[in-house]
Steps between C-alpha positions, in 0.01 A plus 500: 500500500416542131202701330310172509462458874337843562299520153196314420549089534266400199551444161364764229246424315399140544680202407324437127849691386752191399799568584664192333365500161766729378794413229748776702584661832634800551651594838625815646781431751510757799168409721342262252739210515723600771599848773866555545618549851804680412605852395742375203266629205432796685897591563550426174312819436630700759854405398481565179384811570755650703764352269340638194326772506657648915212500668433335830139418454211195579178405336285701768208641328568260176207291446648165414239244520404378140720772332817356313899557648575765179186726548571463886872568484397838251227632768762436798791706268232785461407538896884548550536754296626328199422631181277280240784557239769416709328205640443354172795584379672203711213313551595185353821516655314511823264238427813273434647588864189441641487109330896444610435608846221229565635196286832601698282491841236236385662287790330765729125509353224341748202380306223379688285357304123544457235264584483186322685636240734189437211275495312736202797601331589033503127419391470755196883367371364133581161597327747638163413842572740773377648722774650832465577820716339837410687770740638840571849322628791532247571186321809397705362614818165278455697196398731535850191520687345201315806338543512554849138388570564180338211608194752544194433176386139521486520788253575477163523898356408827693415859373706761742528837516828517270301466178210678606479789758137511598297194657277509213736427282641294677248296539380523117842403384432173770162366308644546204831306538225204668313490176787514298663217686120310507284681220323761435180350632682359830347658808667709759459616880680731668567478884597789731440649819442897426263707326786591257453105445160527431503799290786414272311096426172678376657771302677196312091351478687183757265344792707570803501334866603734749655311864508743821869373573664855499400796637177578347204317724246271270201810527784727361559235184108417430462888413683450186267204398708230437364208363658282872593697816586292774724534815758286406606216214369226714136636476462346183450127623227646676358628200293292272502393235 
């Protein structure tokens, strides 16, 4: 059961937001356009790790929704004891362990894919809308899960959390590589499913919609005030206009 089934079902605000009159989407990955029902990214932490840095250790107590894999791999490193100096010290070593452990297990990854997401992701592409992903995945580990899912195609750049360590950045560097691609007067929404999401589109000054698809319920989302909040992608052919 996601966030959606146990949050509230309608859309937020009203439907005089339109969603399609956009020049560029930008996606997050993990509960926006798909949930993985596998442990391979997370082992890929743990792993490197205990390979690393010696220390048997999990993500428990690591907040990891809408954070970003380096920022998440640094707070895990720092509950085990590790040093912030000796952490960064290999950190882009570990990084690169952590990218050759999934693309070498990408057989293994379980996307299931969120609601009506094909069908939006084919009508924008068909409508010559320019698609990219904005995420906290490493680039290599957000292309194997695209991959996987059966998305890469539909995606023609994404902004990941190699180049830019904190979601706002992220996300910045994102609209910016749209409008550079498009224009500078092209027009740009973000799409996510967290209030790191949310918070990250409108300190860039980008409308946002925000789908209940992960683990954050749709009364959770609206908080934030994003310009859409719905339970899932497929809310928006009930939307108008």
């Amino acid at each position: 059961m996601t966030a959606a089934d146990t949050g509230m079902k309608k859309a937020y605000p009203p439907a005089e937001f339109d969603w399609r009159g956009f020049d560029a989407y930008l996606f997050d990955i993990d509960g926006t356009l798909m949930n993985l029902r596998d442990l391979v990214h997370y082992e890929a932490y743990v792993n490197t790790m205990r390979e690393l840095y010696g220390c048997w250790a999990g993500l428990d107590g690591v907040p990891v929704h809408g954070s970003t894999d380096p920022i998440i791999l640094m707070r895990a490193l720092e509950r085990a004891g590790i040093s912030e100096a000796e952490a960064r010290a290999t950190l882009d070593t570990a990084l690169a362990r952590m990218c050759s452990e999934v693309e070498a297990r990408a057989h293994e990854l379980l996307p299931e894919l969120c609601g009506a997401v094909p069908r939006l992701l084919a009508e924008l592409k068909a409508a010559g809308k320019l698609l990219g992903v904005s995420t906290g995945n490493l680039e290599r580990i957000g292309w194997a899960k695209l991959k996987a899912a059966g998305l890469a195609e539909y995606f023609s750049f994404g902004s990941f959390s190699d180049r830019n360590q904190t979601r706002t950045e992220i996300f910045s560097w994102a609209a910016q590589e749209a409008q550079r691609r498009l224009g500078k007067n092209a027009t740009v929404c973000f799409v996510g499913d967290t209030p790191a999401d949310i918070e990250a589109a409108k300190a860039c000054g980008y409308p946002v919609i925000a789908v209940a698809t992960g683990v954050f319920s749709v009364a959770q989302l609206a908080t934030g005030k994003p310009e859409m909040c719905i339970p899932s992608c497929e809310s928006l052919w009930n939307s108008a206009p």
